[in-house]
C-alpha positions in Angstrom: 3.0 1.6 15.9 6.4 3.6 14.3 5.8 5.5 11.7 6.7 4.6 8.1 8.8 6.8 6.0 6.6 8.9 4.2 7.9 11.5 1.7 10.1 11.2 -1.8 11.3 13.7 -4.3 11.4 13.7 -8.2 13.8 16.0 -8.9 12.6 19.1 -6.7 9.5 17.7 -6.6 8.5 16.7 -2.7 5.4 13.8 -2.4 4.6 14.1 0.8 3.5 11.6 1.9 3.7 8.9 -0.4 0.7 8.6 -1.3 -0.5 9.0 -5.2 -3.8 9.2 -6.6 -3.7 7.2 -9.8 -4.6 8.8 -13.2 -7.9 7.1 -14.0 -10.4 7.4 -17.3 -13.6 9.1 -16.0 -12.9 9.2 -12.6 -9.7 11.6 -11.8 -11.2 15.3 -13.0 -11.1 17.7 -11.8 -13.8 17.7 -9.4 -12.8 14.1 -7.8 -9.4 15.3 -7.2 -11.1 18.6 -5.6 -13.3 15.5 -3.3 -9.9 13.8 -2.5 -8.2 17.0 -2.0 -10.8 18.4 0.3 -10.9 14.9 2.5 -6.9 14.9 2.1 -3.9 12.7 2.0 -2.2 12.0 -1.3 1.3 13.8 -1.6 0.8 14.0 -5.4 -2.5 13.6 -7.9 -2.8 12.5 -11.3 -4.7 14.1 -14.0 -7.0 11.4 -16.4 -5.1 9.8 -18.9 -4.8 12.4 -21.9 -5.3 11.9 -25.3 -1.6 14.1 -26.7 -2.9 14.4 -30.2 -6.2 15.9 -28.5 -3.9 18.3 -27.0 -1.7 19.8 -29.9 -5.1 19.8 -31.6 -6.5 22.4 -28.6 -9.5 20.3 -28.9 -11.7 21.7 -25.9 -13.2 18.5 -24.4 -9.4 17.7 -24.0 -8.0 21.3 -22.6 -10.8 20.6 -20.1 -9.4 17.1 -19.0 -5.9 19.0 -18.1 -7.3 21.7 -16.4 -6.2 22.4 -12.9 -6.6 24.5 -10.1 -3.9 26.6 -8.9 -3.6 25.1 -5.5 -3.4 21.6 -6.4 0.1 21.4 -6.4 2.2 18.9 -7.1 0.2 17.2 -10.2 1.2 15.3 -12.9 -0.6 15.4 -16.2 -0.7 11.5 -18.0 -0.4 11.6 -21.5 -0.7 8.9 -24.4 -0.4 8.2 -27.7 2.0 6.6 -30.3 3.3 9.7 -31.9 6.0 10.7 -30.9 5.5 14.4 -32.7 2.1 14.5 -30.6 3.7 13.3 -27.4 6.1 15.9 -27.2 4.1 18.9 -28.6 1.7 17.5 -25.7 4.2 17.4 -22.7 5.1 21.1 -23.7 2.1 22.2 -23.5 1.1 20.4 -20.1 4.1 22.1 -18.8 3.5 25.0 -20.1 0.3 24.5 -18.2 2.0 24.5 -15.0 2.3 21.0 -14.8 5.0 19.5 -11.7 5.7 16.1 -13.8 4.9 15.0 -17.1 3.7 11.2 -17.2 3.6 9.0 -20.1 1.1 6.2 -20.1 2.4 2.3 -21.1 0.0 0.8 -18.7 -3.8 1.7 -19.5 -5.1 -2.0 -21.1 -8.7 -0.9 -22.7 -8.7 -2.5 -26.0 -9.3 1.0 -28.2 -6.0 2.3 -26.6 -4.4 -1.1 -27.3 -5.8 -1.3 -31.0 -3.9 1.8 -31.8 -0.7 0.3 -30.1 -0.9 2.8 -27.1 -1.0 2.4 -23.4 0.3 -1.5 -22.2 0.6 -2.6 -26.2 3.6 -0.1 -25.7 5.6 -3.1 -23.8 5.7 -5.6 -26.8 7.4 -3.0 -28.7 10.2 -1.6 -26.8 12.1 0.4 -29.7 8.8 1.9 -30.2 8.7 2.8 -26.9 12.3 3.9 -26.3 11.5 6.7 -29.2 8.2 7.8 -27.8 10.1 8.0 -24.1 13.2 10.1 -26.1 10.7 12.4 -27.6 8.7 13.6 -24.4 12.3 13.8 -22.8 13.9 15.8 -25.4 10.6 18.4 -25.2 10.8 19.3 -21.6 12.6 20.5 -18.6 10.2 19.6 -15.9 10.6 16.1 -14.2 9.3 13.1 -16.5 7.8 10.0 -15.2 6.3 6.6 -16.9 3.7 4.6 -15.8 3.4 0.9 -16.6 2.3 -3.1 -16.3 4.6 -5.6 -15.5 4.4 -6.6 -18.6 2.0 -7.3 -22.0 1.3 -11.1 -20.4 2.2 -13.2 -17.5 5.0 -15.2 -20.3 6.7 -12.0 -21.1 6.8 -9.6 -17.7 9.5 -7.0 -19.1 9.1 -4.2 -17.2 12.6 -4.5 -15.2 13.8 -3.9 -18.8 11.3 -1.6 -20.1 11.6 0.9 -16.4 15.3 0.6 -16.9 14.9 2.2 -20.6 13.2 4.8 -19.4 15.5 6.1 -16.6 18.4 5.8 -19.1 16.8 8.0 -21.3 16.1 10.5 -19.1 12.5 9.4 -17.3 13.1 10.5 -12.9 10.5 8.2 -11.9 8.2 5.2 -12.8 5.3 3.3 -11.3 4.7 -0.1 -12.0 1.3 -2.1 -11.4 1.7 -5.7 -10.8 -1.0 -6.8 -13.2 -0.1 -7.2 -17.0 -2.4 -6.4 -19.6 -3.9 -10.0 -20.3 -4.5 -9.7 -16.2 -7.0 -6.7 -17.4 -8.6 -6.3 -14.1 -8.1 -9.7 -12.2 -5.2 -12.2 -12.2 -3.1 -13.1 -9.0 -1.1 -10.7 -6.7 2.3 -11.0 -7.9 5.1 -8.4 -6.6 7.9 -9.4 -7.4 8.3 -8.1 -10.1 7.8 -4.4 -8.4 10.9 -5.3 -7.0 13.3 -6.7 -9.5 12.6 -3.1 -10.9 13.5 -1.0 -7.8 16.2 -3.0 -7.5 17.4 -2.5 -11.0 16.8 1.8 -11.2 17.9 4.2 -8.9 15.3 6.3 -9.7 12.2 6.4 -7.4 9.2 3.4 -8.1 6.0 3.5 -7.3 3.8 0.6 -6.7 0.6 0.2 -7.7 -2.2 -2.1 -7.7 -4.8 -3.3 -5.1 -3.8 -1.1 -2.4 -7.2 -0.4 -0.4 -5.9 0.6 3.0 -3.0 1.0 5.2 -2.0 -3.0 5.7 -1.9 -3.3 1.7 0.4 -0.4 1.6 2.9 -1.3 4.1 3.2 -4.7 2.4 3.4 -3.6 -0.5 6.1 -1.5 0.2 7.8 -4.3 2.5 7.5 -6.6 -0.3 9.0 -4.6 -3.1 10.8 -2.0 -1.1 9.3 1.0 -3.2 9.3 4.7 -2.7 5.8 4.6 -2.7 2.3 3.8 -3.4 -0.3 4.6 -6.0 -4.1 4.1 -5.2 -6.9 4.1 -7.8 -9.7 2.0 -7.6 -9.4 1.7 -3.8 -9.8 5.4 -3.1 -12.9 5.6 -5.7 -14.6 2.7 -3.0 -13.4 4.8 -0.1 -12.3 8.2 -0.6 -10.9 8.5 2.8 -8.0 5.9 2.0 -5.2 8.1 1.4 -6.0 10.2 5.1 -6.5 7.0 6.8 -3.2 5.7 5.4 -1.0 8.9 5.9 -2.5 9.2 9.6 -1.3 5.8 10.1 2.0 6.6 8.5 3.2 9.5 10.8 2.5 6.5 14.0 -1.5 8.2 14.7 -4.7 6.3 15.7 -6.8 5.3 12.8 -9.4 7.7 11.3 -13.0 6.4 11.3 -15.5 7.8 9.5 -18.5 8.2 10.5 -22.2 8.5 8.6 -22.7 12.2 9.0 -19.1 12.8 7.3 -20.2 10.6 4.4 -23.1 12.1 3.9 -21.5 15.5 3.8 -18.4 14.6 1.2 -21.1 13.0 -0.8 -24.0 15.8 -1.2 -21.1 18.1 -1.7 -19.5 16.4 -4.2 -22.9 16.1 -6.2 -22.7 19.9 -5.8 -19.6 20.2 -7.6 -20.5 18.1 -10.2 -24.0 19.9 -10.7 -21.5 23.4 -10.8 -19.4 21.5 -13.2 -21.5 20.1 -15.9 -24.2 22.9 -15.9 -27.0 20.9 -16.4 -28.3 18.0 -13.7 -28.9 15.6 -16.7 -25.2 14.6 -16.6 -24.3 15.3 -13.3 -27.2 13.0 -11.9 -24.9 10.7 -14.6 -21.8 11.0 -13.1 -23.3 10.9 -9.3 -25.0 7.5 -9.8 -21.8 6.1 -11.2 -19.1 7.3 -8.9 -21.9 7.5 -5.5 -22.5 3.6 -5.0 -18.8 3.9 -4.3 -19.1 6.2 -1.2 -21.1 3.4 0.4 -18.5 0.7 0.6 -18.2 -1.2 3.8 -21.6 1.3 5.0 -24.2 -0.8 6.6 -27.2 -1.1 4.4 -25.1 0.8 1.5 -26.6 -1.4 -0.9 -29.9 -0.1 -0.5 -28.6 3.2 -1.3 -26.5 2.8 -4.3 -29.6 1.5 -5.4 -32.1 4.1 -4.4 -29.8 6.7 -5.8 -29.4 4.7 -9.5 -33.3 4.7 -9.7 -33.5 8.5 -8.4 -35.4 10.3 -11.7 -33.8 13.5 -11.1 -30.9 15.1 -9.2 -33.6 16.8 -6.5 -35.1 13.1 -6.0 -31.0 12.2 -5.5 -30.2 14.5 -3.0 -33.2 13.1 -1.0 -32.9 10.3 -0.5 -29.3 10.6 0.2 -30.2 12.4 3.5 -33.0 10.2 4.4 -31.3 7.5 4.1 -28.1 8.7 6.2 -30.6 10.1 8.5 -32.2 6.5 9.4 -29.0 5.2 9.2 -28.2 8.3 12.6 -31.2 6.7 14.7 -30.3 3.4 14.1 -26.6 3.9 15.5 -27.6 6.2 18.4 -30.7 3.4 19.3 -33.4 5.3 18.5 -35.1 3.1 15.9 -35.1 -0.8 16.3 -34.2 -1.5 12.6 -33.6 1.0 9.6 -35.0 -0.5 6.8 -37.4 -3.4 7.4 -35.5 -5.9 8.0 -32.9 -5.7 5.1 -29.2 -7.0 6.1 -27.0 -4.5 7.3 -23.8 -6.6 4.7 -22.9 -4.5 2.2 -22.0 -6.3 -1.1 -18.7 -5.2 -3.1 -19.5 -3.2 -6.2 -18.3 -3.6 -9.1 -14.8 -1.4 -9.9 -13.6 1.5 -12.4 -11.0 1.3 -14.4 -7.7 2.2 -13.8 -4.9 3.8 -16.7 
C-alpha cells in the first residue's frame, strides 16, 4: 500500500499528518484531547466550540473550556457568536492564550446557537458573516481559519461562495462538512460540494464529515481532493481512529487493538475525569456518556455500555469495567466456553454526539 501525503501548513503552522480532531460541544476538553493525545495521531486538535462573549466576560466555566496544556501544540481554539466586538476581543485573547489558529464557527446547527443567528444560521446571511470574519481578522496576527456546512439547506449549498469570502478577507484555512444545517445529523453523503470549494481557494480545505476510518478518509480526499480530514464523532466511537489512519498513511500494517488496551485507555480516562471534576458525582456523568463509546465494534460491548450506565457509583464503574474485559481475556485465549450466558457477541451502534 503507498503512502498518502500526509502533512499541510497554515501559515507556519505544520499538521502532521492530516489528521484533525474536530471541535465538538461536551466532548473535546481538555481531558479527551489528553485521551486522544495519549493514544495519538491527529496533526492538529480542536478546542470545544467557545462562547466569545463568555470569553471577554472572563466568565470561569468559559476560561476553563480554553484551557490547554503546554504540550498540546498545534491547537486551535473555536469561537462563536454574532458580535463582532466579542468575536475579536475573544480571538485576542485565545491568542494571547497561546493559541496556533483562531477558528470561527459557521457550522454548529443546535437550534439555541441558530436562534441567536450563530453557528450554520451564519450562511443565510453572508454580509453578516463577511463582518464577523473582518473583525476576528483585523484582531489578530496568528493564522485564522473558519469552519462551516455546505450550506443552510440542500436548495441553497453556498459554501463555495461563503469559503471564498473568507480567504479574501484574510481567513488561511477552512473546513467544510458536507451536511447542511437542515441535514442536522443525517441526510445523504454528498461531496461535491467539498470540492467545488477546494477548487475555488487556494487556501488549504479540510473535509469533514463521516470519516470513521482510513477507507473513508482516502475517499474522501480522492473525492474532493482536500488537504485534509477532520474526524469527530468517529474518533468519540473509536478513539484509536486517528493512529489507525496515520499508520496507514505513512504505507504501515493496520493497528489492531486489542481488549487489554481498551481497557487501559478507558479506566485511565475515568481517572482523568475523576482528577478533573473533583467530585465522582459528575465524573461517573461524564464516563457513562462518553464510555459506551469505547465499546464500538467490541464483542459483547453492549452489555457493558449497559452495566457501566446502571453502575451507582464511580467504584461500582471501575468494576465492572475490569470484570468485564477480564471475561472478555478468557473467552479470546479459550479458556471459558462462552462469556456471558449466552448473549450475542454483535455489538449494536450507539447512538452519536454532536459535532460543531
Amino acid at each position: 500500500m503507498p503512502a498518502v501525503p500526509h502533512e499541510l501548513f497554515v501559515r507556519d503552522v505544520r499538521i502532521a499528518p492530516n489528521l484533525v480532531l474536530a471541535p465538538m460541544e461536551g466532548v473535546t476538553d481538555l481531558t479527551f484531547r489528553r485521551l486522544i493525545r495519549q493514544i495519538g495521531g491527529p496533526g492538529l486538535v480542536f478546542t470545544e466550540f467557545i462562547p466569545a462573549e463568555g470569553l471577554r466576560r472572563d466568565i470561569r466555566k468559559v476560561r476553563e473550556m480554553v484551557a490547554f496544556d503546554e504540550d498540546e501544540h498545534p491547537i486551535a481554539v473555536q469561537l462563536y457568536g454574532r458580535s463582532a466586538a466579542a468575536l475579536a476581543e475573544g480571538a485576542k485573547i485565545a491568542e494571547d492564550l497561546g493559541a496556533d489558529i483562531v477558528d470561527f464557527n459557521m457550522g454548529c446547527p443546535s437550534k439555541k446557537v441558530c436562534a441567536h443567528s450563530g453557528g450554520s444560521a451564519l450562511l443565510k446571511e453572508p454580509e453578516i458573516a463577511r463582518e464577523l470574519v473582518r473583525a476576528i481578522r483585523g484582531a489578530i496576527k496568528a493564522p485564522f481559519s473558519v469552519k462551516m456546512r455546505t450550506g443552510w439547506d440542500p436548495s441553497h449549498k453556498n459554501a463555495p461562495e461563503i469559503a471564498w469570502m473568507c480567504q479574501e478577507e484574510g481567513a488561511e484555512m477552512v473546513t467544510v462538512h458536507w451536511r447542511t444545517r437542515a441535514d442536522l445529523y443525517g441526510g445523504v453523503r454528498e461531496l461535491d460540494t467539498i470540492a467545488e470549494v477546494k477548487r475555488r481557494l487556494r487556501i488549504p480545505v479540510l473535509a469533514n464529515g463521516d470519516i470513521v476510518d482510513y477507507d473513508s478518509a482516502v475517499d474522501t480526499l480522492a473525492r474532493t481532493g482536500a488537504d485534509g480530514v477532520m474526524i469527530g464523532r468517529g474518533a468519540i466511537k473509536n478513539p484509536w481512529v486517528f493512529k489507525q489512519v496515520a499508520a496507514r498513511f505513512r504505507g504501515e500494517a493496520s493497528i489492531e487493538v486489542d481488549a487489554h488496551e481498551r481497557e487501559q485507555v478507558m479506566l485511565g480516562y475515568f481517572a482523568s475525569i475523576r482528577d478533573r471534576f473533583g467530585h465522582d458525582k459528575g465524573a461517573l456523568g461524564r464516563f457513562k456518556k462518553i464510555s459506551k463509546y469505547f465499546t464500538h465494534g467490541v464483542p459483547y460491548g453492549s452489555l457493558l455500555r449497559v452495566a457501566v450506565l446502571h453502575s451507582h457509583s464511580a467504584d461500582e464503574a471501575i468494576g465492572v469495567v475490569r470484570e468485564f474485559f477480564d471475561r472478555l481475556r478468557r473467552w479470546e485465549a479459550g479458556e471459558e466456553p462462552h462469556p456471558f450466558n449466552g448473549a450475542s457477541p454483535e455489538d449494536a451502534s450507539p447512538s452519536e454526539e454532536s459535532a460543531a
